[in-house]
N, C-alpha and C positions, 0 to 999 in steps of 0.2 A: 504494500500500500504506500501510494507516495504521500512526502509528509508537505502540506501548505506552507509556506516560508512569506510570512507577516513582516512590513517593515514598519516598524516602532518608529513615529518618530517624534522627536524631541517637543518639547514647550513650546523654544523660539520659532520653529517651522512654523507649528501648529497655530501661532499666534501672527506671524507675517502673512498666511493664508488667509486667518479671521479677518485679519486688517484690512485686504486687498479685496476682499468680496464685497462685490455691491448687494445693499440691500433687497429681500426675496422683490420688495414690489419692484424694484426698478428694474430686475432681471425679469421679472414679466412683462413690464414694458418692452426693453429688451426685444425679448420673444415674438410679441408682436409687433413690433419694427420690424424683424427680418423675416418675419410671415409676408408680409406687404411685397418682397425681393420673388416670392415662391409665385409669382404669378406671371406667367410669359408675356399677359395682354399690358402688365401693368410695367414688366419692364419695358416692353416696346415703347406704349406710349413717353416713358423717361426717355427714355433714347433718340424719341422724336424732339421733348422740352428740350433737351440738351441742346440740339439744333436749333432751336428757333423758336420762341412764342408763340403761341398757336392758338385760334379756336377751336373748341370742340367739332364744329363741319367739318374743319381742314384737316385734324386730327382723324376723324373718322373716314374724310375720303383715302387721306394718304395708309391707312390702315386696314382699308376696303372691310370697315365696319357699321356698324350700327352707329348714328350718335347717339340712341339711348345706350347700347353698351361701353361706349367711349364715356360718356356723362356719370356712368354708376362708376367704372374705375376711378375715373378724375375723383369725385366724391372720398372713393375710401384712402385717393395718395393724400388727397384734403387735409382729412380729418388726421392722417401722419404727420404731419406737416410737411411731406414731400413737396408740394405745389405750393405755387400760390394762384391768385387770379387779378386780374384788372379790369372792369369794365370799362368800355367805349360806347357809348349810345348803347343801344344794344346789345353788343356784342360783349362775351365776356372772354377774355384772353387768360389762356393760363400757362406758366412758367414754372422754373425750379426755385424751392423756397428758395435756395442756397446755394454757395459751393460746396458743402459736404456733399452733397447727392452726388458729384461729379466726382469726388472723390470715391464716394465708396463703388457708385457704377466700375470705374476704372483700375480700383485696385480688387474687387471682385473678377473682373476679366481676366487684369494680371496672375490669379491665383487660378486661376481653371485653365490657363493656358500653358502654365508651369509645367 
């Protein structure tokens, strides 16, 4: 029978990890931040913001989609704070809230291309 070999470790480790853990709640946030990333429709659309500010029409032609299903994505990168929007008369234009999103877009690609 083989024997399990446990590694014991110390106080100071034990207490550098406690230290370094983010809070349960904001590791759920977390979670759902990179739930928002697990959607093909919703990186596309990012990929498109990254180019250009866009209407929802323009977003769903170049996407050869619905613009109710371009409008419900837009909605949930919203409420992330991925996006933002700007009205014009009518019209409402939506962007990248940031340059994080460009960032993580791009060092996410970085890492799958590895």
């Amino acid at each position: 029978m083989e024997e399990n070999t446990y590694l014991h470790l110390d106080e100071e480790t034990i207490k550098k990890v406690d230290d370094k853990m983010p809070p349960a709640e904001e590791l759920q946030d977390l979670g759902e931040f990179f739930k928002v990333f697990g959607d093909v429709t919703r990186l596309k659309i990012l990929y498109v913001l990254l180019c250009s500010e866009m209407c929802v029409y323009d977003i769903a032609s170049l996407l050869n989609m619905s613009q109710s299903a371009i409008s419900h994505q837009l909605r949930v990168l919203k409420q992330m704070d991925l996006v933002k929007n700007r009205r014009e008369g009518k019209t409402i234009f939506y962007s990248l809230a940031d340059g994080h999103i460009v960032t993580i877009l791009s060092q996410g690609l970085d890492h799958i291309e590895e």
